[in-house]
SEROZA-49113 format. One record per residue: residue number from 1; x, y, z of N, C-alpha, C in turn. Coordinates in Angstrom, 3 decimals, padded with zeros to 6 digits. Example, Ala and Ser with C-alpha at 12.3 -4.5 7.8 and 13.67 -1.06 7.14 Angstrom:
PT  nr     n_px     n_py     n_pz    ca_px    ca_py    ca_pz     c_px     c_py     c_pz
PT   1  013.190 -005.690  007.800  012.300 -004.500  007.800  013.200 -003.300  007.800
PT   2  012.850 -002.250  007.080  013.670 -001.060  007.140  012.900  000.030  007.870
This chain:
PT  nr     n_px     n_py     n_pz    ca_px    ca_py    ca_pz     c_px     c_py     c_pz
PT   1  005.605 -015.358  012.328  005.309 -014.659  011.084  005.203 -015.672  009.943
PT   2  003.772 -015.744  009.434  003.843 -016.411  008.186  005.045 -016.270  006.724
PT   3  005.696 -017.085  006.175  006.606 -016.531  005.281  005.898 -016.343  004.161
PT   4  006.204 -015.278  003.136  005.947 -015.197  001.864  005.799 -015.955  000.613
PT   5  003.723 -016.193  000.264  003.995 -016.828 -000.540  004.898 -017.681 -001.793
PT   6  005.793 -016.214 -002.369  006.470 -016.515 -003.007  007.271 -016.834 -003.103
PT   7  008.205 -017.030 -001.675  009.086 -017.309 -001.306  008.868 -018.874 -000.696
PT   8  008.245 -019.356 -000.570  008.073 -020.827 -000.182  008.608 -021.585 -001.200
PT   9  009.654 -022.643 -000.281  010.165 -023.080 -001.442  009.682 -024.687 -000.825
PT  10  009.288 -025.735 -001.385  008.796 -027.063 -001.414  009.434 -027.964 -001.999
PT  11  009.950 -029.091 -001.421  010.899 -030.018 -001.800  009.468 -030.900 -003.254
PT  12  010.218 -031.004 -004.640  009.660 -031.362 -005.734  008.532 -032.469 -005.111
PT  13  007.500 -032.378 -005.654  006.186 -033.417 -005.529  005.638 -032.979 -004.092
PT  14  005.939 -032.261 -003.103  005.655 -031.779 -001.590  004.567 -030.710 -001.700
PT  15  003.088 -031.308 -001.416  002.002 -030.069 -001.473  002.367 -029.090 -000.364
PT  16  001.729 -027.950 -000.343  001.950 -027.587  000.177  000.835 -027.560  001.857
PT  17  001.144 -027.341  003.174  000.070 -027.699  003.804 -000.802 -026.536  003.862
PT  18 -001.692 -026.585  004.719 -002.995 -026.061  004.919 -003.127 -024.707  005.485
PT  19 -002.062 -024.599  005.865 -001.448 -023.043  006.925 -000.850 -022.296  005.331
PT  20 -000.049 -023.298  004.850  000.881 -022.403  003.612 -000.351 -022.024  002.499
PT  21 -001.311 -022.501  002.693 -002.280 -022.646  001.349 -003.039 -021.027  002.505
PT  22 -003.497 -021.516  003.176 -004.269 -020.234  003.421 -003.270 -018.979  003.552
PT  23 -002.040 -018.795  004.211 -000.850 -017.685  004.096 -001.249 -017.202  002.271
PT  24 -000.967 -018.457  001.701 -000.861 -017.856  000.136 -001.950 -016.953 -000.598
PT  25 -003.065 -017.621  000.228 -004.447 -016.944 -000.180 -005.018 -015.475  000.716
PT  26 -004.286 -015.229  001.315 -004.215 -013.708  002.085 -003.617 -013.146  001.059
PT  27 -001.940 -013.727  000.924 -001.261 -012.893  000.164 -002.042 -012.201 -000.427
PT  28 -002.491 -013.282 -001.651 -002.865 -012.887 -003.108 -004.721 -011.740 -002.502
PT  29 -005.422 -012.233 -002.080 -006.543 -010.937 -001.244 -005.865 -009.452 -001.203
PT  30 -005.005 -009.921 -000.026 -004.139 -008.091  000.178 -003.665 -007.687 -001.334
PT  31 -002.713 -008.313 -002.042 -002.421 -007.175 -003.229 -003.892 -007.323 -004.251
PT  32 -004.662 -007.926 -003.968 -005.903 -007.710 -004.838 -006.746 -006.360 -004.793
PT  33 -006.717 -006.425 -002.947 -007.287 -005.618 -002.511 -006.584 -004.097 -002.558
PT  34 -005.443 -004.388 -002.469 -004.486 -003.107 -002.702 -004.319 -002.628 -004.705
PT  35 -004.212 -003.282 -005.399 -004.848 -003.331 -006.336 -005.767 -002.468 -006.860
PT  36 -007.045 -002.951 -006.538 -008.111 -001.676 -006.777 -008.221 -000.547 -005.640
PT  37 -007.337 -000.416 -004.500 -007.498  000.868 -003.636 -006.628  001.390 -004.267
PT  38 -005.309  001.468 -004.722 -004.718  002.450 -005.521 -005.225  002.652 -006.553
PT  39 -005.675  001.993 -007.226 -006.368  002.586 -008.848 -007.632  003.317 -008.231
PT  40 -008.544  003.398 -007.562 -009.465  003.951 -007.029 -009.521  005.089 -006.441
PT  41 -008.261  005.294 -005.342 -007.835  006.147 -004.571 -006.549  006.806 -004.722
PT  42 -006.062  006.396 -005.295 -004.428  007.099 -005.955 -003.673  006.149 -004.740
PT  43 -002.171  006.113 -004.796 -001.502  005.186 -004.488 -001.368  006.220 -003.054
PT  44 -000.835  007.670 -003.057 -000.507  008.514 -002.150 -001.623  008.679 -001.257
PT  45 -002.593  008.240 -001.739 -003.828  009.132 -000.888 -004.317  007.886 -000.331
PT  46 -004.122  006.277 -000.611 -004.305  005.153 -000.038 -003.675  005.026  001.113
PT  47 -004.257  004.558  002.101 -004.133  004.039  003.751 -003.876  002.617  003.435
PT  48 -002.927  001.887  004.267 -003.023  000.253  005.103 -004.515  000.150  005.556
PT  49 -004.846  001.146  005.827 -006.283  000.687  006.549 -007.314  000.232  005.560
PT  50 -007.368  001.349  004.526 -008.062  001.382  003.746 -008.033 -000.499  002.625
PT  51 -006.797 -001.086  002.709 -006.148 -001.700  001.839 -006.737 -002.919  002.828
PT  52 -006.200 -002.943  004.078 -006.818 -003.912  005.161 -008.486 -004.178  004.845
PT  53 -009.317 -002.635  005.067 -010.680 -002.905  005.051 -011.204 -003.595  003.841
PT  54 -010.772 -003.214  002.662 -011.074 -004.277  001.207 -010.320 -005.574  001.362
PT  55 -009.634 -005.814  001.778 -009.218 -007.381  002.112 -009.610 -007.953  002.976
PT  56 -010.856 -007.639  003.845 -011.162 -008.258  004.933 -009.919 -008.651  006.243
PT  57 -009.056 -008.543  006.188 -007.902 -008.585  007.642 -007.784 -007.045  007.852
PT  58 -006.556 -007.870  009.466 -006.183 -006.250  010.537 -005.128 -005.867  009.885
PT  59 -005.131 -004.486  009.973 -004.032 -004.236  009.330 -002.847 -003.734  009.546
PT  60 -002.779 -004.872  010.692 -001.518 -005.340  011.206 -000.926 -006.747  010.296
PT  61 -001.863 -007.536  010.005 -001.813 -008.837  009.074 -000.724 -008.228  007.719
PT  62 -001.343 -006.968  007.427 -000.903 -006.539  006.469  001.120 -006.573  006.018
PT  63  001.843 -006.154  007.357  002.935 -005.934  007.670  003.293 -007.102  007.919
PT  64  002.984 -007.931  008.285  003.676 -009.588  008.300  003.742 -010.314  006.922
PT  65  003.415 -009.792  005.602  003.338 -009.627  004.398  004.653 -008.933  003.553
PT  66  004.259 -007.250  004.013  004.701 -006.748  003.625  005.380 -005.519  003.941
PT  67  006.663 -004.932  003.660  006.987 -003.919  004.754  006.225 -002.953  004.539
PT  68  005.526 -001.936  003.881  004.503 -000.943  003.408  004.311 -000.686  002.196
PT  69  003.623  000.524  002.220  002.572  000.602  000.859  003.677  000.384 -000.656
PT  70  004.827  001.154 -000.713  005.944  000.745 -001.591  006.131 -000.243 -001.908
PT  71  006.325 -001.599 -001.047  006.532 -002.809 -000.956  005.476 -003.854 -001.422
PT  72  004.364 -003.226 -001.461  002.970 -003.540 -001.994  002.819 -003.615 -003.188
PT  73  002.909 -002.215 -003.363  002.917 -001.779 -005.260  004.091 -002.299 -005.757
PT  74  005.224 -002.441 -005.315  006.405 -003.015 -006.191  006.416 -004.805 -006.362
PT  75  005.572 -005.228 -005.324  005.285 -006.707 -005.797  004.336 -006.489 -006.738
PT  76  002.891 -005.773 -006.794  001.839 -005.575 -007.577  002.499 -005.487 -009.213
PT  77  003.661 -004.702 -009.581  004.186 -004.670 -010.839  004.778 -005.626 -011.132
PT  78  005.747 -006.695 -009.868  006.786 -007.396 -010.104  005.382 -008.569 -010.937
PT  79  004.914 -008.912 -010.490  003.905 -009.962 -010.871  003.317 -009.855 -012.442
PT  80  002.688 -008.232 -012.086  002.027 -008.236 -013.464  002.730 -008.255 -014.649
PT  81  004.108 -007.481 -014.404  005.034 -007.502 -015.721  005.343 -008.978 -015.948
PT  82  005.731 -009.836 -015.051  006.117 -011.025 -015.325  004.734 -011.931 -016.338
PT  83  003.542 -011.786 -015.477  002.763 -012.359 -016.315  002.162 -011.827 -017.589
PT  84  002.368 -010.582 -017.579  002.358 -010.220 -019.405  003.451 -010.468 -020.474
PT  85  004.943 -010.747 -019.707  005.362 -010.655 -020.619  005.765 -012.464 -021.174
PT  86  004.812 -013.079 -019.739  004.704 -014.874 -020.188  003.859 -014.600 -021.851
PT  87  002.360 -013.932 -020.729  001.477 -013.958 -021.860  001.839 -013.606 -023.384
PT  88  002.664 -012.635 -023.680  003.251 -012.183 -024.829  003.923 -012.739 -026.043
PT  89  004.987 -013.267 -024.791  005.902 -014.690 -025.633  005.254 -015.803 -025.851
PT  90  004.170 -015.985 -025.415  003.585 -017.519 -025.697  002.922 -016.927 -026.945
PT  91  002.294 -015.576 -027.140  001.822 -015.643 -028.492  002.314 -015.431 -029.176
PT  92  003.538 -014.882 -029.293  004.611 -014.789 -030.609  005.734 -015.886 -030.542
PT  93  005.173 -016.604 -029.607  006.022 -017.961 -029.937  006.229 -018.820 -031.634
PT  94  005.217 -019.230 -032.214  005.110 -019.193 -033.284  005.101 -018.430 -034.515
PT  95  005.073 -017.051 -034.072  004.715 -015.962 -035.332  006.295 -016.129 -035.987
PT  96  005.509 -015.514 -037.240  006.725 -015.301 -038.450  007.423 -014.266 -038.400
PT  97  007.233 -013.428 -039.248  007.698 -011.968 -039.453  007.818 -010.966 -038.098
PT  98  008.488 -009.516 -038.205  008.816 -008.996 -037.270  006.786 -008.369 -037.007
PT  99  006.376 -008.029 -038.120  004.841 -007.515 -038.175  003.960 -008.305 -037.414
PT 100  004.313 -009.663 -037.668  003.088 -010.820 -036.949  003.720 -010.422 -035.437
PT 101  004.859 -010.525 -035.490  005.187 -010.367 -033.914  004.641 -009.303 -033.025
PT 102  004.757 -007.786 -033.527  004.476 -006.864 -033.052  002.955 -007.290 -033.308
PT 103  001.964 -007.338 -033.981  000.536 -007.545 -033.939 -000.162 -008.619 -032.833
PT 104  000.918 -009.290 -032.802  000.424 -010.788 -031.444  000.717 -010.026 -030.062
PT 105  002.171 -009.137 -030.459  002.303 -008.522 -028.939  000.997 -007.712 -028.665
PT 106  001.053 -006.704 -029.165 -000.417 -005.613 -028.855 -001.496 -006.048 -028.457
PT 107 -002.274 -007.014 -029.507 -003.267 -008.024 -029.299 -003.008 -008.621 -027.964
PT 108 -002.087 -009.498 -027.650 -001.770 -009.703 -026.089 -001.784 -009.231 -024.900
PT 109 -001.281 -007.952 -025.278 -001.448 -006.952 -023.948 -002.495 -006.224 -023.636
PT 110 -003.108 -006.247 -025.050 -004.803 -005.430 -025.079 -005.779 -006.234 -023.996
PT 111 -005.564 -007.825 -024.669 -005.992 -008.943 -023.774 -006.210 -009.185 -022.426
PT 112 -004.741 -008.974 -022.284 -004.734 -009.260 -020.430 -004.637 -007.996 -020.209
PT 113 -004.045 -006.796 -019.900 -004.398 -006.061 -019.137 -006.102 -005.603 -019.045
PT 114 -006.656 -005.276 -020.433 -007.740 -005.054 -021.073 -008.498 -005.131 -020.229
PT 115 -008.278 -006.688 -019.917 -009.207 -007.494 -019.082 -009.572 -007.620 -017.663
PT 116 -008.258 -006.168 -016.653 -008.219 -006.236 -015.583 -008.310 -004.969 -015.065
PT 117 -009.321 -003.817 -015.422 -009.506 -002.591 -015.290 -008.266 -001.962 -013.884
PT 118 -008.226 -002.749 -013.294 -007.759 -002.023 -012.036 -005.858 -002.038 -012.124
PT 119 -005.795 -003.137 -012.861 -004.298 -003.260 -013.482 -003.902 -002.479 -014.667
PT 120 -004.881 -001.510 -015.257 -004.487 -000.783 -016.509 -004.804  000.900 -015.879
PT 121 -005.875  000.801 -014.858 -005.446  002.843 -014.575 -003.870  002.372 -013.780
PT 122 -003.544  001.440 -012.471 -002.256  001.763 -012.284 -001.203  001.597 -013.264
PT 123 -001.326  000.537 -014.256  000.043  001.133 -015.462  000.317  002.114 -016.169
PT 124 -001.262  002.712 -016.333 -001.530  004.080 -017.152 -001.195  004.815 -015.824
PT 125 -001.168  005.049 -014.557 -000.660  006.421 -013.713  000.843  005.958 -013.390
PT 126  001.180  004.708 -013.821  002.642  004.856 -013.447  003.591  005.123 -014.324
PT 127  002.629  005.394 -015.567  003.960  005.724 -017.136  003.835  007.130 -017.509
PT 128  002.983  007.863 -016.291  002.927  009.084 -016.269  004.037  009.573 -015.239
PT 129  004.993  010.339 -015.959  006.286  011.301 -015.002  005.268  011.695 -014.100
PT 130  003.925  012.604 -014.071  003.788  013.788 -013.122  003.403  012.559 -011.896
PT 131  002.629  011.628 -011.977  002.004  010.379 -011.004  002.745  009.285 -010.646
PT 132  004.107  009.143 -011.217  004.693  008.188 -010.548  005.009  008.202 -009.785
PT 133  004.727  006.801 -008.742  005.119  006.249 -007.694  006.187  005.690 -006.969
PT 134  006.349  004.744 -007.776  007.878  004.208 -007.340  009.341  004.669 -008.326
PT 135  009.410  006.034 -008.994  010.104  005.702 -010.303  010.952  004.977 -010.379
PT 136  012.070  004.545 -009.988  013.606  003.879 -010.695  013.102  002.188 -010.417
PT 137  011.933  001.915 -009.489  012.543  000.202 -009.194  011.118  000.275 -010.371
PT 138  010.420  000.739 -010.452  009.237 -000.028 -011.188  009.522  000.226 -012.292
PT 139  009.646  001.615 -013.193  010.363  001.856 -014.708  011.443  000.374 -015.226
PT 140  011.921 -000.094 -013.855  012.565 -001.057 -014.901  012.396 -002.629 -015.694
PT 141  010.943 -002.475 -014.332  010.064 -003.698 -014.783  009.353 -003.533 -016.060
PT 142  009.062 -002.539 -016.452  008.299 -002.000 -017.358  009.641 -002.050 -018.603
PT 143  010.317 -001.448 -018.241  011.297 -001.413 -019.416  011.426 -003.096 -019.497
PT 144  011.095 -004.138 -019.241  011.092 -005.200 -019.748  010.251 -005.537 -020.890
PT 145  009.483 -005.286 -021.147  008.424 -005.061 -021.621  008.337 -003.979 -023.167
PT 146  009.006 -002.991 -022.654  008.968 -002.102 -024.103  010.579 -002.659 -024.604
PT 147  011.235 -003.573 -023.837  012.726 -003.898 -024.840  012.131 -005.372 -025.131
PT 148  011.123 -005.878 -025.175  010.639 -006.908 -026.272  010.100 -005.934 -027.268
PT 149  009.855 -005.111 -027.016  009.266 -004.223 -028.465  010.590 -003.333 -029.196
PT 150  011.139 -003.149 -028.647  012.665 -002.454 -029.360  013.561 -003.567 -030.356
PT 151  013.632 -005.027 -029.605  013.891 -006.026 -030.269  013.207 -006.257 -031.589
PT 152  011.667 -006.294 -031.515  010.706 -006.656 -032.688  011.181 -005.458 -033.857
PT 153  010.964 -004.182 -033.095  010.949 -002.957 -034.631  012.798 -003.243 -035.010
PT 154  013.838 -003.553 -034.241  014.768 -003.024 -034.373  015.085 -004.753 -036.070
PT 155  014.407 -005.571 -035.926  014.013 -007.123 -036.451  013.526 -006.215 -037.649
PT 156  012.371 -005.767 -037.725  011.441 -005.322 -038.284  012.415 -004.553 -039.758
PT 157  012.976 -003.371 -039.177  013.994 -002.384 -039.649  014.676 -003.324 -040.779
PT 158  015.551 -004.247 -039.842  016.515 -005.167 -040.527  015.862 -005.199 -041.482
PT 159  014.888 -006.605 -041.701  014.588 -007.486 -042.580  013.600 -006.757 -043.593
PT 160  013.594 -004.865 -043.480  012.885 -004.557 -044.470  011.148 -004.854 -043.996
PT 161  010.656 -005.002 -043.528  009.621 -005.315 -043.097  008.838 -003.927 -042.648
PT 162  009.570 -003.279 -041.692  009.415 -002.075 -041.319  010.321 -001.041 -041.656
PT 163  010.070  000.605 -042.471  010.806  001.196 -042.780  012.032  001.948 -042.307
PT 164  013.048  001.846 -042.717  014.251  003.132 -042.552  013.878  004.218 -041.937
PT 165  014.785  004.445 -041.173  014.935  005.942 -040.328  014.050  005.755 -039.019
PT 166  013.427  004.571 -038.737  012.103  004.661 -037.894  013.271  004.260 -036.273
PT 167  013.360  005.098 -035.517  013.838  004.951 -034.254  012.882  003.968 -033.319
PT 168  013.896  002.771 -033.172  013.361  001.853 -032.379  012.991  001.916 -031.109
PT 169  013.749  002.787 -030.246  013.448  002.847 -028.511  012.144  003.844 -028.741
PT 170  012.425  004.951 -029.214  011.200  005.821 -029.391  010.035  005.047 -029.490
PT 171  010.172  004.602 -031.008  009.092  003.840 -031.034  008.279  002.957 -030.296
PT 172  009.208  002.034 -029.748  008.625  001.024 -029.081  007.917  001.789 -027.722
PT 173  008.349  002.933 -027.067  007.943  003.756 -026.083  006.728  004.207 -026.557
PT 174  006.269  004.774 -027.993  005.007  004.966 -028.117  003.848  004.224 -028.390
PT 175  004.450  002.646 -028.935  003.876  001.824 -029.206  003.186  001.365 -027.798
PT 176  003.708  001.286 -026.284  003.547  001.048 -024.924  002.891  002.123 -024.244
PT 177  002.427  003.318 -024.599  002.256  004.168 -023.701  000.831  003.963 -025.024
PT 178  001.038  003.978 -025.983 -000.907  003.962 -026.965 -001.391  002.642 -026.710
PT 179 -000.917  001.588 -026.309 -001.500  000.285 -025.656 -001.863  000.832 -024.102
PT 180 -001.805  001.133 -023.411 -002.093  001.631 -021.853 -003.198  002.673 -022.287
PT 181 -002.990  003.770 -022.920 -004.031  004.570 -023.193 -005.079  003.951 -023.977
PT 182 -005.052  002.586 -024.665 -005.813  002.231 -025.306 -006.851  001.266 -024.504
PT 183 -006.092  000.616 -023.529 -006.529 -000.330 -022.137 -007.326  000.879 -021.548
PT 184 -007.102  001.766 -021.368 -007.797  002.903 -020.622 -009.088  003.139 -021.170
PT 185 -009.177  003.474 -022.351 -010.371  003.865 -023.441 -011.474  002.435 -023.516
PT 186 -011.017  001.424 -023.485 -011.734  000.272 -023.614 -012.772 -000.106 -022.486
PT 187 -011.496  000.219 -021.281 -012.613  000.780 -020.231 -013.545  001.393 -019.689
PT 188 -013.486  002.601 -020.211 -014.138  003.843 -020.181 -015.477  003.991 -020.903
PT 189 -015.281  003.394 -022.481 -015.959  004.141 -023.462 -016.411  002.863 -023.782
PT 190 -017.534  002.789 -024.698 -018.151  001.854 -025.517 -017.727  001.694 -026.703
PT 191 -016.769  001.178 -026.945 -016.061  001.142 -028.322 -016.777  000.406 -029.544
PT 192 -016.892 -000.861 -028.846 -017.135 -002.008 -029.925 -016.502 -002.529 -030.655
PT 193 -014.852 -001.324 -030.013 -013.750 -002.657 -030.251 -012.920 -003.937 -029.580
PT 194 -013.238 -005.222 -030.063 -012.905 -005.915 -029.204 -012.762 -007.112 -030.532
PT 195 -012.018 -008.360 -030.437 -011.720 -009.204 -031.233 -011.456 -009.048 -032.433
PT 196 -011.938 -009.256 -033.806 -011.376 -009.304 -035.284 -011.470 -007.454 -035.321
PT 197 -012.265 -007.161 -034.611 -012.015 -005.334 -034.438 -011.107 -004.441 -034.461
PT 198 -010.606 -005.247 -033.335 -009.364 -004.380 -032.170 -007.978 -004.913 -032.847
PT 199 -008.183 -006.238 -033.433 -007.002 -006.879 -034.257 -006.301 -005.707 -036.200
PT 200 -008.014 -005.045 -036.417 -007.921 -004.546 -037.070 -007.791 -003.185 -036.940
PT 201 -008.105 -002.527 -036.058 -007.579 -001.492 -035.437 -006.233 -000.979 -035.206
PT 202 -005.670 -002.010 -034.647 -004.201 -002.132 -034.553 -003.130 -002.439 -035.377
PT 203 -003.666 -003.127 -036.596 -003.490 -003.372 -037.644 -003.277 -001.571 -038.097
PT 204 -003.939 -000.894 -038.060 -004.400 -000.268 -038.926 -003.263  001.182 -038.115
PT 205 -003.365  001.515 -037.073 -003.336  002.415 -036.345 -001.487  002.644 -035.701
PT 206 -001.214  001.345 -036.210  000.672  000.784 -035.491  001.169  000.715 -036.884
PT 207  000.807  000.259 -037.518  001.533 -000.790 -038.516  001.678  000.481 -040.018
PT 208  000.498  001.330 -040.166  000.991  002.535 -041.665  001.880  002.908 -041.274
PT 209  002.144  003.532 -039.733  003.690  004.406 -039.684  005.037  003.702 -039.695
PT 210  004.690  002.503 -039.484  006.001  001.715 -039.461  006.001  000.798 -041.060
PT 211  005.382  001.390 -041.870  005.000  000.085 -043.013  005.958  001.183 -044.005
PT 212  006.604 -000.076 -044.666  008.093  000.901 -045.634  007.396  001.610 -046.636
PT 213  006.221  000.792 -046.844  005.839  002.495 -048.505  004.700  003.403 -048.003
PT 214  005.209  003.637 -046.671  004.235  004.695 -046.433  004.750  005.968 -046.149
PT 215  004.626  007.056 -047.365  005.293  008.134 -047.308  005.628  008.628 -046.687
PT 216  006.718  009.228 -046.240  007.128  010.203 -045.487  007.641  011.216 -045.932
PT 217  007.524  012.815 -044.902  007.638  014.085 -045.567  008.989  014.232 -045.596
């Protein structure tokens, strides 16, 4: 049994050989391929077979990978959350204020998921109660993700930046579920929002309800 890409561990400066390089490059095929068969086909209504036939292997190959379809999708999130929430912090690495922060986050996530249609219907069907899949192990990858945003408004609050009374977990929950629906729409529709646009959009659409002189009833 080939071992798991990710699990290969290589003594420092040690390439890896030619067996481990191609193992790694199945890996990454199968959850590619599994990838767009659940966003395509719903996660329940997806076959190994089906997941095999878009990856080109048997799908028996499949199980020397991975134990099944669960095990599939829960690496598929473990990955993506990790690499959005690299992507995230590298752009609010420098920002100032709690506002620049939250505006670099959004902008960020608009970015990369935006950019990977098949990675934004499964985040958008998995932050749906009635369609979730894995609930308790994947919700908490995700909750990584909206508690960098609970941090920013709860910053925000403090320093006056963002107004009083504004509930941070809430918030940050709606701020994450209108970024996914917004990844969704970008896809879908012909917007023509995209760059100094979408920056202003978001600007515009996040930031009045959380902005301190903006009335409330």
């Amino acid at each position: 049994m080939p071992p798991l890409p990710r699990r290969l561990a290589l003594p420092a400066g040690r390439r890896p050989s030619v067996r481990q390089q191609h193992s790694a490059l199945k890996f990454r095929n199968i959850l590619d391929a599994a990838k767009k068969i659940f966003a395509t086909k719903g996660f329940h209504e997806a076959k190994i077979t089906d997941i095999a036939r878009e990856a080109n292997v048997a799908s028996g190959t499949i199980y020397l990978y991975f134990k099944n379809k669960d095990d599939i999708l829960i690496k598929l999130f473990e990955e993506a959350v990790a690499e959005i929430t690299a992507a995230v912090q590298a752009a609010m690495a420098d920002a100032g204020d709690a506002s620049e922060r939250l505006n670099l986050f959004c902008a960020s996530y608009l970015e990369h998921v935006g950019a990977d249609k098949y990675l934004a219907e499964l985040i958008y069907m998995e932050m749906d109660p009635i369609k979730k899949f894995v609930p308790r192990y994947c919700e908490r990858h995700f909750q990584k993700l909206i508690a960098i945003l609970v941090a920013i408004i709860e910053d925000g609050v403090a320093s006056g930046y963002f107004r009083k009374g504004v509930v941070p977990s809430l918030s940050a929950r709606m701020i994450f579920c209108s970024l996914n629906e917004t990844c969704i729409y970008l896809h879908t529709c012909s917007s023509g929002l995209q760059g100094a646009k979408l920056e202003t959009f978001i600007d515009s659409a996040f930031f009045l309800g959380l902005n301190p002189d903006t009335p409330v009833a």
